[in-house]
CHARMM-style PDB file with segment names, atoms N, HN, CA, C and O in Angstrom:
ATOM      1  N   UNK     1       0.841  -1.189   0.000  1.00  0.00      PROA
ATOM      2  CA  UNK     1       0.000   0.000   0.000  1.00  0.00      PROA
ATOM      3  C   UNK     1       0.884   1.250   0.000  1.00  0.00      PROA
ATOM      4  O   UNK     1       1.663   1.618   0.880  1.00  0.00      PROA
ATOM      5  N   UNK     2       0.706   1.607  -0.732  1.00  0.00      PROA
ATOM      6  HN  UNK     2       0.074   1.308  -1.447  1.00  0.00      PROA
ATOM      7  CA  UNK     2       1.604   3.242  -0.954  1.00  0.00      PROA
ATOM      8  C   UNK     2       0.896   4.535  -0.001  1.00  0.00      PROA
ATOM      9  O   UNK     2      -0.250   4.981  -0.040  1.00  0.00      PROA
ATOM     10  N   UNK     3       2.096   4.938   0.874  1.00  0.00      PROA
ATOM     11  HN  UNK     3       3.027   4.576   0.906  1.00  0.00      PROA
ATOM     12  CA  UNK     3       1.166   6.154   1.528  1.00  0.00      PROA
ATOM     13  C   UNK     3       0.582   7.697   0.807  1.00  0.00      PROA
ATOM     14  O   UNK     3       1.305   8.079  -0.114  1.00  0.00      PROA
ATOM     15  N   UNK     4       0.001   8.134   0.958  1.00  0.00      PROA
ATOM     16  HN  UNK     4      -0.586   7.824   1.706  1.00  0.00      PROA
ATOM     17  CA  UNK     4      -0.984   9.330   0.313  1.00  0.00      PROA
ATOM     18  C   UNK     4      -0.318  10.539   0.671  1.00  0.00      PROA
ATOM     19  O   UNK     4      -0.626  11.631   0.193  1.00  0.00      PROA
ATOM     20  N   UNK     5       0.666  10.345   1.572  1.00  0.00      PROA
ATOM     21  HN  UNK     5       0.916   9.457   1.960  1.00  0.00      PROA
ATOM     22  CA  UNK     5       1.952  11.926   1.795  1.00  0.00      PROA
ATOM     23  C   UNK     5       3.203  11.773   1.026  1.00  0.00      PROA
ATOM     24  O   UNK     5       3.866  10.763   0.788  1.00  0.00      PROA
ATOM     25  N   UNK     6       3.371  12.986   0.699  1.00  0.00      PROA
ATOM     26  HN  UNK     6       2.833  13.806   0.893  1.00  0.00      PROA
ATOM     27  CA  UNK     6       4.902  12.835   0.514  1.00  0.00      PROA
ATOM     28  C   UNK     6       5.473  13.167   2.113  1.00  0.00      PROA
ATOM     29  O   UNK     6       4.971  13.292   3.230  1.00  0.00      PROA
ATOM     30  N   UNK     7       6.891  13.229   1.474  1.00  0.00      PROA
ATOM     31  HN  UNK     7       7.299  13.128   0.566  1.00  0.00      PROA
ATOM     32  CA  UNK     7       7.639  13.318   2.644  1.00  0.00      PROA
ATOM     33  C   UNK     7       7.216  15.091   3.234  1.00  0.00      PROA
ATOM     34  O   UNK     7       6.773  16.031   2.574  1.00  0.00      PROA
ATOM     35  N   UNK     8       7.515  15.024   4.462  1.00  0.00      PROA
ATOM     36  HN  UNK     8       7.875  14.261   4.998  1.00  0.00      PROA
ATOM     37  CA  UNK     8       7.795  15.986   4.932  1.00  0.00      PROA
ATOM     38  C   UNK     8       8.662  17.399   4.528  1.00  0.00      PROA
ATOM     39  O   UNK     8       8.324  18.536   4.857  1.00  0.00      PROA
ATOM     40  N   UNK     9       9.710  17.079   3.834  1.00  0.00      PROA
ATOM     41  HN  UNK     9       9.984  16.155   3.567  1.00  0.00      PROA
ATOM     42  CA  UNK     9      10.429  18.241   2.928  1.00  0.00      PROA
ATOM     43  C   UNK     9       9.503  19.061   2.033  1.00  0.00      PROA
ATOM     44  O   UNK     9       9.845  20.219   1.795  1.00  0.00      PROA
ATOM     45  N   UNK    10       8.310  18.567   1.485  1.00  0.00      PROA
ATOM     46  HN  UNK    10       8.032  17.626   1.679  1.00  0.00      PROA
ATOM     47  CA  UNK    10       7.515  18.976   0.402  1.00  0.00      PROA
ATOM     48  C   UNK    10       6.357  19.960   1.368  1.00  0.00      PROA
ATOM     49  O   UNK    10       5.328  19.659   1.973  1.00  0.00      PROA
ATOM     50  N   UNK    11       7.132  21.316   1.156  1.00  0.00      PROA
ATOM     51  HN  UNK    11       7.968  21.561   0.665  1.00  0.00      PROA
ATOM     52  CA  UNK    11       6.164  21.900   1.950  1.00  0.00      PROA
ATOM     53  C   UNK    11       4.732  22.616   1.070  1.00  0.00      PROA
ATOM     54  O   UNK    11       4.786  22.411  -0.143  1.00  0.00      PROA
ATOM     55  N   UNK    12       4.143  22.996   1.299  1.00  0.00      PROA
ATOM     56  HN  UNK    12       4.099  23.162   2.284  1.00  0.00      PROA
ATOM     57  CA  UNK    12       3.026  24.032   0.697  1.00  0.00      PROA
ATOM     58  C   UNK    12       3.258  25.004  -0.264  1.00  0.00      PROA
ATOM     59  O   UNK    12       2.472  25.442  -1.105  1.00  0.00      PROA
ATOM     60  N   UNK    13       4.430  25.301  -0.053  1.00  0.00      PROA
ATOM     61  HN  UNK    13       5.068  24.945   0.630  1.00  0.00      PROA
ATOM     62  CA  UNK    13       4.514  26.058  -1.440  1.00  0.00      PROA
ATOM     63  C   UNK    13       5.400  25.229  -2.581  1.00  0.00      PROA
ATOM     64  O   UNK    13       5.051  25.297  -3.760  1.00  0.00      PROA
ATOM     65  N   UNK    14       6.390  24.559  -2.242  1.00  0.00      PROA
ATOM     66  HN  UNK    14       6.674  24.504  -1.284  1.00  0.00      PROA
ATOM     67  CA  UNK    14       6.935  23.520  -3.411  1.00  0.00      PROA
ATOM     68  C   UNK    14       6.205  22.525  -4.117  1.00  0.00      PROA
ATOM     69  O   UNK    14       6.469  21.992  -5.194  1.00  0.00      PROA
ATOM     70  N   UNK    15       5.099  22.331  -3.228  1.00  0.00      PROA
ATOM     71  HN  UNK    15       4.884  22.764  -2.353  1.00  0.00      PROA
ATOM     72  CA  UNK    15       3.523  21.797  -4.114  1.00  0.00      PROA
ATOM     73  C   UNK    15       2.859  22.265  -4.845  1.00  0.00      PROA
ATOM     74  O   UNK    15       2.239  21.614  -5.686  1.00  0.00      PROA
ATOM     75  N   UNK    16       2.784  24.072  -4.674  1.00  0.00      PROA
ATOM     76  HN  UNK    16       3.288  24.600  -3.990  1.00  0.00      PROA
ATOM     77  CA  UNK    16       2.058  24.835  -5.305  1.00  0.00      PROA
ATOM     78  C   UNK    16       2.761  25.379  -6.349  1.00  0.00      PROA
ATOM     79  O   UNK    16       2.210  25.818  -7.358  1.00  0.00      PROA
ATOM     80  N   UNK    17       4.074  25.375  -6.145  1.00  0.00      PROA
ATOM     81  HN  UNK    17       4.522  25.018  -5.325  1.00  0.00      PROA
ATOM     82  CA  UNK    17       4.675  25.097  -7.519  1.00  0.00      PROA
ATOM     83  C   UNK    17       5.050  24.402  -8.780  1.00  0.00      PROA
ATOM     84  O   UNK    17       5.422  24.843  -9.867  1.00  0.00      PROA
ATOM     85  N   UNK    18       4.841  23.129  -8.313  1.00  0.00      PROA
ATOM     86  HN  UNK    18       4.539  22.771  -7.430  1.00  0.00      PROA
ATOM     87  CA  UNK    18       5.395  22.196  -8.921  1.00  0.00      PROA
ATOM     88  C   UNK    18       3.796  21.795  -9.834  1.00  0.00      PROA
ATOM     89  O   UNK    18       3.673  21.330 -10.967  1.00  0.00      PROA
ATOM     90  N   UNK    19       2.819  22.153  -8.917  1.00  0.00      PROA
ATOM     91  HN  UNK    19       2.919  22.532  -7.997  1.00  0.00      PROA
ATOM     92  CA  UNK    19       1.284  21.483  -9.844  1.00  0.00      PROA
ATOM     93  C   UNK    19       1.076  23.094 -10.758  1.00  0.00      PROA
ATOM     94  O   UNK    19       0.295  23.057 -11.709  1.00  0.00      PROA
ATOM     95  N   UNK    20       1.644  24.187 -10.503  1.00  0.00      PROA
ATOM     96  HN  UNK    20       2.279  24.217  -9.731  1.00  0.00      PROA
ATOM     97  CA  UNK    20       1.311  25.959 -11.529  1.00  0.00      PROA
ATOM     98  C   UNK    20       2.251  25.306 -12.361  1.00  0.00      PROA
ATOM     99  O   UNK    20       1.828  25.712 -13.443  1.00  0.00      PROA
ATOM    100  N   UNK    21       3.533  24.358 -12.735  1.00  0.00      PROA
ATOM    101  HN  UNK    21       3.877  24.029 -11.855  1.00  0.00      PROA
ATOM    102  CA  UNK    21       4.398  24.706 -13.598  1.00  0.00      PROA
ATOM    103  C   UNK    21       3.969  22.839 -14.014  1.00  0.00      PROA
ATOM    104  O   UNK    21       4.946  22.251 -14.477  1.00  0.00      PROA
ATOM    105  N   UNK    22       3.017  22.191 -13.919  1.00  0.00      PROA
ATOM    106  HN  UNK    22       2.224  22.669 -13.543  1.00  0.00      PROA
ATOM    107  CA  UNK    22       2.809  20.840 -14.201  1.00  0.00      PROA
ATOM    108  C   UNK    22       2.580  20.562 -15.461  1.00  0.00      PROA
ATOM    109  O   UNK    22       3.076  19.617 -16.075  1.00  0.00      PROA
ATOM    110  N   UNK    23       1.395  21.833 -16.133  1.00  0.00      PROA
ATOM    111  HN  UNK    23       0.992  22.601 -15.635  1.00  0.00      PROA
ATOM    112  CA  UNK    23       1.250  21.798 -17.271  1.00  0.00      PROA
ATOM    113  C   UNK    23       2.475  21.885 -18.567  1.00  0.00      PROA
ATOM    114  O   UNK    23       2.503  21.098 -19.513  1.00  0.00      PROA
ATOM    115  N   UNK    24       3.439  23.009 -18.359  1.00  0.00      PROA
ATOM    116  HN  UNK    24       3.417  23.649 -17.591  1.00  0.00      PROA
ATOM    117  CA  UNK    24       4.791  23.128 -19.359  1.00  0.00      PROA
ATOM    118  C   UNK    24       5.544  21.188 -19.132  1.00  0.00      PROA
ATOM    119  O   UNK    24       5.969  20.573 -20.110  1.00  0.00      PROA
ATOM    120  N   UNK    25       5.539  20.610 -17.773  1.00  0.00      PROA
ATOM    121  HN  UNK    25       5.194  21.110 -16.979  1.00  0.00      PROA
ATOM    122  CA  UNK    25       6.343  19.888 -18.387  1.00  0.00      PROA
ATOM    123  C   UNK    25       6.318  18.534 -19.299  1.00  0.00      PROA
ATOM    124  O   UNK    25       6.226  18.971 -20.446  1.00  0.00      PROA
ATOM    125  N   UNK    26       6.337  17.755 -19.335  1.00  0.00      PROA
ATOM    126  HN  UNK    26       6.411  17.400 -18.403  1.00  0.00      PROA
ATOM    127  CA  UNK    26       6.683  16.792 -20.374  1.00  0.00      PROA
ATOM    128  C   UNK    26       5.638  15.977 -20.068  1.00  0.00      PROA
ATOM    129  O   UNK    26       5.243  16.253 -18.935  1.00  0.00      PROA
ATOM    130  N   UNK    27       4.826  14.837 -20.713  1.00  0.00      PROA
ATOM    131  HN  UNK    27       5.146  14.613 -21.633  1.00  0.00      PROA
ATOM    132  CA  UNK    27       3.734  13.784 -20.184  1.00  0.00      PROA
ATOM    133  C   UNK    27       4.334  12.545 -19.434  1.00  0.00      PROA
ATOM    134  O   UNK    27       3.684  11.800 -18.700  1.00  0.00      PROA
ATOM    135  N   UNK    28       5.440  12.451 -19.674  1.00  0.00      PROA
ATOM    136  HN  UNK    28       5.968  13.056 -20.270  1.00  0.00      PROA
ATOM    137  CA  UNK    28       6.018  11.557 -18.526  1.00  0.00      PROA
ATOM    138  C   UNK    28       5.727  12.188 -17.199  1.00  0.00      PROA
ATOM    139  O   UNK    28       4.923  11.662 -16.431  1.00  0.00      PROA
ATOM    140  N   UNK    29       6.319  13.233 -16.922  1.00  0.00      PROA
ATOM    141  HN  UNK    29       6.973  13.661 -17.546  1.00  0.00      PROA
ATOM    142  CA  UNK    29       6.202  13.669 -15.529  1.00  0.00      PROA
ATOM    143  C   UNK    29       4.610  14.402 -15.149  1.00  0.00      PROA
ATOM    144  O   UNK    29       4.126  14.350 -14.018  1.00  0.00      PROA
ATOM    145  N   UNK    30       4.166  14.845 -15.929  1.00  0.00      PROA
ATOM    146  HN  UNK    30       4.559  14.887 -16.847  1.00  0.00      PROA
ATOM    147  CA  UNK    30       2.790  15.268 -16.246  1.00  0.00      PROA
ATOM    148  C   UNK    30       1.721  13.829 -15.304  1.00  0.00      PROA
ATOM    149  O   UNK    30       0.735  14.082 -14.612  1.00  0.00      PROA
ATOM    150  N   UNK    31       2.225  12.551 -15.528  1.00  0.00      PROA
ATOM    151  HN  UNK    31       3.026  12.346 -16.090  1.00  0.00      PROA
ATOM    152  CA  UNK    31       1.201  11.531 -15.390  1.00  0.00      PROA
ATOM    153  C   UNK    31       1.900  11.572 -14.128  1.00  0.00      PROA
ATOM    154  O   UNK    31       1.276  11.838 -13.101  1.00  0.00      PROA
ATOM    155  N   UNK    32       3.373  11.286 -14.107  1.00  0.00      PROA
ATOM    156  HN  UNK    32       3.880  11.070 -14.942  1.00  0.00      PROA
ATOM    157  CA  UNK    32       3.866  11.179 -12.514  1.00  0.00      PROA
ATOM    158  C   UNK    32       3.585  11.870 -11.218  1.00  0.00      PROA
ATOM    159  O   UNK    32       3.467  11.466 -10.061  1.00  0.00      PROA
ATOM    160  N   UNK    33       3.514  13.085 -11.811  1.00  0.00      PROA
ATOM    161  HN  UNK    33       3.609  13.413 -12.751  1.00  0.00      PROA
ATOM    162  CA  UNK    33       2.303  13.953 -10.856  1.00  0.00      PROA
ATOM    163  C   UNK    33       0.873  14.324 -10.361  1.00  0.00      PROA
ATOM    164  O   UNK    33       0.367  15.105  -9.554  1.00  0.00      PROA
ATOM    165  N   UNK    34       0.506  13.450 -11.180  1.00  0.00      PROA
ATOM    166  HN  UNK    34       0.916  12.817 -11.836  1.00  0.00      PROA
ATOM    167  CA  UNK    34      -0.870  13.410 -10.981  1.00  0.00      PROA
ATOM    168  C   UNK    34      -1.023  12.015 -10.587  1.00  0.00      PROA
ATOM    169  O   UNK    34      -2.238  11.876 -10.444  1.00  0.00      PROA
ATOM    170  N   UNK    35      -0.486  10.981 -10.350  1.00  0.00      PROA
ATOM    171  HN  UNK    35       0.501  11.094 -10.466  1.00  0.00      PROA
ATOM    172  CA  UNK    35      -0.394  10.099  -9.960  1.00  0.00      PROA
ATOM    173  C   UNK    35       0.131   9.949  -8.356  1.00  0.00      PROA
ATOM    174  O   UNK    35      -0.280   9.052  -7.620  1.00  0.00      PROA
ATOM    175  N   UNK    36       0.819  10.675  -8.063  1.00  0.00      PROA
ATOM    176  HN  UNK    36       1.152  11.404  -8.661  1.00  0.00      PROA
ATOM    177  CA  UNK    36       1.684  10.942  -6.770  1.00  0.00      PROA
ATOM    178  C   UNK    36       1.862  12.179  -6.060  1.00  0.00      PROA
ATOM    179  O   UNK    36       2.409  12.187  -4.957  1.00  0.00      PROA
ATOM    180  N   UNK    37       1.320  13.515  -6.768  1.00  0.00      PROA
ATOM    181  HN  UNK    37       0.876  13.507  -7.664  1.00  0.00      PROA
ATOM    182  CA  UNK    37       1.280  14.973  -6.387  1.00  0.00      PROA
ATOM    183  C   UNK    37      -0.125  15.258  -5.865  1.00  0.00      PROA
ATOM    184  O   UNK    37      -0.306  15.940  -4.856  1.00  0.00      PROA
ATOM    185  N   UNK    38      -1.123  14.713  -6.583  1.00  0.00      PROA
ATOM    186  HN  UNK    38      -0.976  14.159  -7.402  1.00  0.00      PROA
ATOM    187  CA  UNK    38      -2.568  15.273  -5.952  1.00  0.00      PROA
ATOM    188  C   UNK    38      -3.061  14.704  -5.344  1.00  0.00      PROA
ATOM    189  O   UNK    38      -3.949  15.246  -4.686  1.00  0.00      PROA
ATOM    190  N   UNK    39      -2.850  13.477  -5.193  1.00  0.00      PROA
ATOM    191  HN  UNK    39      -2.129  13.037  -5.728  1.00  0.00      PROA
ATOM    192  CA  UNK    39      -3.482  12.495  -4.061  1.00  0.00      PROA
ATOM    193  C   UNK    39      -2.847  13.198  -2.706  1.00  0.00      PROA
ATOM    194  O   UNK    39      -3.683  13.547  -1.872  1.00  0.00      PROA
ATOM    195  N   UNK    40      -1.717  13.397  -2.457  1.00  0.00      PROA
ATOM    196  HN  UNK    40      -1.039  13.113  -3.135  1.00  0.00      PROA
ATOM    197  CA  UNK    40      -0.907  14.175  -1.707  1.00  0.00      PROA
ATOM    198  C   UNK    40      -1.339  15.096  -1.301  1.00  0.00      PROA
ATOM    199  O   UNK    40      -1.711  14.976  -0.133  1.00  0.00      PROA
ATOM    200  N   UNK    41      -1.594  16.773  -2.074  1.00  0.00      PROA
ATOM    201  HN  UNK    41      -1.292  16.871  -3.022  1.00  0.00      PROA
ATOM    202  CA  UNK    41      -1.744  17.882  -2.109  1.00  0.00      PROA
ATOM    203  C   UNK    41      -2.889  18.145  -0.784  1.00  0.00      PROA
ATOM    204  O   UNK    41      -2.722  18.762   0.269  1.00  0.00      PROA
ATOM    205  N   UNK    42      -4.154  17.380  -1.332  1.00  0.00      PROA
ATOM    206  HN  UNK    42      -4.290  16.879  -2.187  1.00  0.00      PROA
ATOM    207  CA  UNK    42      -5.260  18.286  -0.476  1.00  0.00      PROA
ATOM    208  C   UNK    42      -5.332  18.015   0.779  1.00  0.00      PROA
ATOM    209  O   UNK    42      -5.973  18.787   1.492  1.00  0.00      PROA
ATOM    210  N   UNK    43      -4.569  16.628   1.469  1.00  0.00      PROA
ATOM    211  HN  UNK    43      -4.048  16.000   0.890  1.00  0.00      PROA
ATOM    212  CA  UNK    43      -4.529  16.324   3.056  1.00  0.00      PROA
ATOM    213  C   UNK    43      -3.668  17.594   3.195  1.00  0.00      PROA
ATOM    214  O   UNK    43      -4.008  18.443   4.018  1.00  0.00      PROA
ATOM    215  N   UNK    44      -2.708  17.747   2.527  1.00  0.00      PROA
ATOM    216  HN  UNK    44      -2.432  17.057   1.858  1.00  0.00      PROA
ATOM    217  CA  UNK    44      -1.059  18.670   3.253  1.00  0.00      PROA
ATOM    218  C   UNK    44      -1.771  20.108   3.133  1.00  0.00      PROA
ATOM    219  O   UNK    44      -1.382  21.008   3.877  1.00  0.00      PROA
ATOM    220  N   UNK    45      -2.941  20.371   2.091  1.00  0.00      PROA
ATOM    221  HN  UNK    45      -3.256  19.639   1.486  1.00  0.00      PROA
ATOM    222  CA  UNK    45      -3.830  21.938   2.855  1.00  0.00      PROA
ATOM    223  C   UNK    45      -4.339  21.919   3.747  1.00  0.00      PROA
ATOM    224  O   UNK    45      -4.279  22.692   4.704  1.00  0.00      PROA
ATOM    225  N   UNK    46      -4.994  20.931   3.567  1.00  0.00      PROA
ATOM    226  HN  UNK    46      -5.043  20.303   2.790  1.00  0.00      PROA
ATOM    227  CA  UNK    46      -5.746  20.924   5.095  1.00  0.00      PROA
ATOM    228  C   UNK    46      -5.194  20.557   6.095  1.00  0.00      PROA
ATOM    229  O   UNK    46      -5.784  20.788   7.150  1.00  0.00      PROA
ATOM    230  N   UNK    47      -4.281  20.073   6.130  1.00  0.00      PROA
ATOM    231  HN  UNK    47      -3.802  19.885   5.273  1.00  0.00      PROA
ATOM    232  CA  UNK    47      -3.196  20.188   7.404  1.00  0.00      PROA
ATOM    233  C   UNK    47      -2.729  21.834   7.645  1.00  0.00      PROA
ATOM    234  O   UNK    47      -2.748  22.548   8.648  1.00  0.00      PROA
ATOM    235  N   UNK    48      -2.337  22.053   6.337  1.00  0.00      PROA
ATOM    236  HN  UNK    48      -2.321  21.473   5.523  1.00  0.00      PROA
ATOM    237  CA  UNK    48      -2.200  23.628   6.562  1.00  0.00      PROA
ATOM    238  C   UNK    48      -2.761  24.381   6.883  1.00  0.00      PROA
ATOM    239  O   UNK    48      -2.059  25.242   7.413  1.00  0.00      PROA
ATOM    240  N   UNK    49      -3.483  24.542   6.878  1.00  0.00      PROA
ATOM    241  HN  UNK    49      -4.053  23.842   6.447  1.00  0.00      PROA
ATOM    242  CA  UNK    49      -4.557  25.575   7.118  1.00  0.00      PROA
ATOM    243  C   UNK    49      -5.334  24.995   8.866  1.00  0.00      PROA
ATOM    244  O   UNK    49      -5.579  25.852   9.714  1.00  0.00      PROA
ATOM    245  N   UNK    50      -5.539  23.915   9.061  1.00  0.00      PROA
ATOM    246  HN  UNK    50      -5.340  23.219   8.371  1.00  0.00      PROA
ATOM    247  CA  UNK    50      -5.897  23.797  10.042  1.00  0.00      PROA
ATOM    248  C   UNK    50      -4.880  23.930  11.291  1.00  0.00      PROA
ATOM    249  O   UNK    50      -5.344  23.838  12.428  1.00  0.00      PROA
ATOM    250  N   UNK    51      -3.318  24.173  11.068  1.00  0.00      PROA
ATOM    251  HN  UNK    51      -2.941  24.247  10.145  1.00  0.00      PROA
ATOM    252  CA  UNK    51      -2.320  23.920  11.734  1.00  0.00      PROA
ATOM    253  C   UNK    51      -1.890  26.074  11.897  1.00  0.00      PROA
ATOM    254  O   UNK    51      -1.017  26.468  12.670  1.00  0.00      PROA
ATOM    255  N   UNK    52      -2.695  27.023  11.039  1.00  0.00      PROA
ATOM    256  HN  UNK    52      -3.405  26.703  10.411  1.00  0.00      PROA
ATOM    257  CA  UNK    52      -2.312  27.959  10.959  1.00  0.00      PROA
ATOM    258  C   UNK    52      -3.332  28.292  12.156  1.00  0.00      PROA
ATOM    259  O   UNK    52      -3.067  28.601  13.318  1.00  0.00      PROA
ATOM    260  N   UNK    53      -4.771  28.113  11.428  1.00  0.00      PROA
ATOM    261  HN  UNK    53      -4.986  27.863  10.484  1.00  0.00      PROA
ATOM    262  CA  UNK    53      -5.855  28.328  12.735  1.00  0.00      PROA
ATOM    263  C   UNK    53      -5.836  27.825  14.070  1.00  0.00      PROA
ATOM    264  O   UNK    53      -6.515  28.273  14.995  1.00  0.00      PROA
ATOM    265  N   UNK    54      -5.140  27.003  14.125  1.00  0.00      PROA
ATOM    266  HN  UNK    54      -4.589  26.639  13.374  1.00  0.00      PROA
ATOM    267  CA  UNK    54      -4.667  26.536  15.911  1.00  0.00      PROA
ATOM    268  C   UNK    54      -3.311  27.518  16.175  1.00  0.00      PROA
ATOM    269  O   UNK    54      -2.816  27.409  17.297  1.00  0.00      PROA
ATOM    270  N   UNK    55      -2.743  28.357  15.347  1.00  0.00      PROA
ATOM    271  HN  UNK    55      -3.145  28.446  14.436  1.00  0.00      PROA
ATOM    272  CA  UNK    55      -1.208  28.810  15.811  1.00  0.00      PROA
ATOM    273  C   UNK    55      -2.152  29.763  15.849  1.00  0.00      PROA
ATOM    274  O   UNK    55      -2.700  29.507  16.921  1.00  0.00      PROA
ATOM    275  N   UNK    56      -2.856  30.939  15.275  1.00  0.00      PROA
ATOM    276  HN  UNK    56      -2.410  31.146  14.404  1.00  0.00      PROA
ATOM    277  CA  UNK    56      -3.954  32.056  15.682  1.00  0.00      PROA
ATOM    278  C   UNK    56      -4.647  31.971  16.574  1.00  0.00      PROA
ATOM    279  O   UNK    56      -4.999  32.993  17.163  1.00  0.00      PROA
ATOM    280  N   UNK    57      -4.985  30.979  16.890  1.00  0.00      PROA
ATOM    281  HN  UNK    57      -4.700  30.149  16.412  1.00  0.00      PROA
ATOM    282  CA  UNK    57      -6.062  30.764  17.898  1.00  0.00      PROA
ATOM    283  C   UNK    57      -5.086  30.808  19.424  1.00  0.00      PROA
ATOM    284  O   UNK    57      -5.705  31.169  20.425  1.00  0.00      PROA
ATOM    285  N   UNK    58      -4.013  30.547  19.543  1.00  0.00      PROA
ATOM    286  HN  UNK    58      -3.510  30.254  18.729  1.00  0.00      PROA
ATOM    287  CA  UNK    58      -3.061  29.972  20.661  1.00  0.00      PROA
ATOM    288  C   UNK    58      -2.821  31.301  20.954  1.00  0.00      PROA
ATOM    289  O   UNK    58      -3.255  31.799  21.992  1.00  0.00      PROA
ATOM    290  N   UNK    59      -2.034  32.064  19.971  1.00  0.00      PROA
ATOM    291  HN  UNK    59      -1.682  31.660  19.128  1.00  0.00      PROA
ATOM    292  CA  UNK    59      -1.351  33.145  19.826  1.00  0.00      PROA
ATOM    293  C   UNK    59      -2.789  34.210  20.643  1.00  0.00      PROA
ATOM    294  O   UNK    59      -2.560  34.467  21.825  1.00  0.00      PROA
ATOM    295  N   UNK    60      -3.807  34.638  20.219  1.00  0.00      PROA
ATOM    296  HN  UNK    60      -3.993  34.429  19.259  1.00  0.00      PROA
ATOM    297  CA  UNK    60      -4.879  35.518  20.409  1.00  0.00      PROA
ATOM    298  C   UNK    60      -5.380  34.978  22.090  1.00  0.00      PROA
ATOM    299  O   UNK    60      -5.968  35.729  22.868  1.00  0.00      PROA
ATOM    300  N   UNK    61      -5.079  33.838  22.344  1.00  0.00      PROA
ATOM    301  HN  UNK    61      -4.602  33.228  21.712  1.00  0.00      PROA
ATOM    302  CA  UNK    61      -5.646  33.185  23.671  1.00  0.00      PROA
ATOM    303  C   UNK    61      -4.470  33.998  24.617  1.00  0.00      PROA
ATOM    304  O   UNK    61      -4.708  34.698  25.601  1.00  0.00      PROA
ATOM    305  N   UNK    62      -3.339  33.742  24.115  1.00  0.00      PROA
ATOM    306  HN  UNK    62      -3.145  33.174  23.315  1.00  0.00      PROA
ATOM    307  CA  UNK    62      -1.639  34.169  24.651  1.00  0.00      PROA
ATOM    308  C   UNK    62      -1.750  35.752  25.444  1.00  0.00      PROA
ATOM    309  O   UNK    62      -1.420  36.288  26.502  1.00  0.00      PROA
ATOM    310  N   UNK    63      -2.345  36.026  24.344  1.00  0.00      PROA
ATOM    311  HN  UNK    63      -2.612  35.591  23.485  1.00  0.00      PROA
ATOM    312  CA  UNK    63      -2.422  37.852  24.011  1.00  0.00      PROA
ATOM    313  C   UNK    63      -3.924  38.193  25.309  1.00  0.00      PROA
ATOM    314  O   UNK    63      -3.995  39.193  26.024  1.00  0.00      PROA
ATOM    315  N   UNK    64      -4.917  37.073  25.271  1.00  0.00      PROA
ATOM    316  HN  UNK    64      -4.859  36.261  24.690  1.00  0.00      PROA
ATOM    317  CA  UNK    64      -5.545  37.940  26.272  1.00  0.00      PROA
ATOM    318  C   UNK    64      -5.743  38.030  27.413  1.00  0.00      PROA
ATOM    319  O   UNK    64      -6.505  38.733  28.078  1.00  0.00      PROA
ATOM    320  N   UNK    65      -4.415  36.652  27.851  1.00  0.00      PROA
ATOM    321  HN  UNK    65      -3.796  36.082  27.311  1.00  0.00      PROA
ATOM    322  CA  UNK    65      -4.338  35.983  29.281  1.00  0.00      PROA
ATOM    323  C   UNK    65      -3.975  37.379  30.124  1.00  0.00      PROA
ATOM    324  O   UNK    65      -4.677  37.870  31.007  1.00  0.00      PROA
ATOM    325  N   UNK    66      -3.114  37.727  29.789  1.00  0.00      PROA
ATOM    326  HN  UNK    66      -2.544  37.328  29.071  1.00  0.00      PROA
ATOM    327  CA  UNK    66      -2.675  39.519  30.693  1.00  0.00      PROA
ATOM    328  C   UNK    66      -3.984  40.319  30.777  1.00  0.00      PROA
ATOM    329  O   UNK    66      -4.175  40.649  31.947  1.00  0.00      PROA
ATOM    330  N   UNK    67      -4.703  40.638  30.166  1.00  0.00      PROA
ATOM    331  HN  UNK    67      -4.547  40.370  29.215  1.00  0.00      PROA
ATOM    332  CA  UNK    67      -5.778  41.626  29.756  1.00  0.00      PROA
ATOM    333  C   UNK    67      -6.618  41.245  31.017  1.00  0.00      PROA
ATOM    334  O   UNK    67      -6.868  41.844  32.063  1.00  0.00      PROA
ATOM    335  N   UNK    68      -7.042  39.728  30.402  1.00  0.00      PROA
ATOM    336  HN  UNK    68      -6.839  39.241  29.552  1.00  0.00      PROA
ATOM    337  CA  UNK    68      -8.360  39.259  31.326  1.00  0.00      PROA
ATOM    338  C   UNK    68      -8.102  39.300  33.262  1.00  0.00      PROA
ATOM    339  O   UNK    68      -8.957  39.158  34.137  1.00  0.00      PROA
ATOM    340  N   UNK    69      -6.735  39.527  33.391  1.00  0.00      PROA
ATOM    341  HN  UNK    69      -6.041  39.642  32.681  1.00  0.00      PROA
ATOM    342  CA  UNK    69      -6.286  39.339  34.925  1.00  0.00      PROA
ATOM    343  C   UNK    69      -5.842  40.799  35.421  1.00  0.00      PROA
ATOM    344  O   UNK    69      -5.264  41.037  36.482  1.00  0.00      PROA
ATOM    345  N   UNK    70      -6.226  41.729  34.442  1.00  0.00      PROA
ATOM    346  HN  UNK    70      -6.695  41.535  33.581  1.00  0.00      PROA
ATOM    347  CA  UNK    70      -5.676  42.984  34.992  1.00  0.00      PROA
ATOM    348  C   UNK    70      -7.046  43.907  35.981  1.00  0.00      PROA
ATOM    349  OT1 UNK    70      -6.797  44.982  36.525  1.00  0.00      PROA
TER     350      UNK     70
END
């Protein structure tokens, strides 16, 4: 069974590059990426994005611990 991530090195934007510049390259790699790049892609947004809204959410909680005790 092949896993559905790439590695960890492949961050959010080297994904978002590599699928904007997918079309110029060749149909060899064209199939290789769509075979192994998008199955990938939409867990590692939504990791993203759900991993930004918990660092906002922490950060704004951080910020009103002083406030609320003054």
């Amino acid at each position: 069974m092949k896993p559905n991530c790439l590695p960890l090195p492949f961050s959010v934007v080297h994904l978002t590059i590599i699928i904007i510049f997918q079309g110029f390259l060749p149909k060899e790699w064209d199939t290789l990426f769509v075979k192994y790049l998008y199955p990938s892609f939409t867990p590692t947004m939504f990791l993203f994005v759900a991993g930004t809204v918990v660092y906002g959410v922490v950060k704004y909680l951080e910020n009103e611990k002083p406030n609320s005790s003054s």
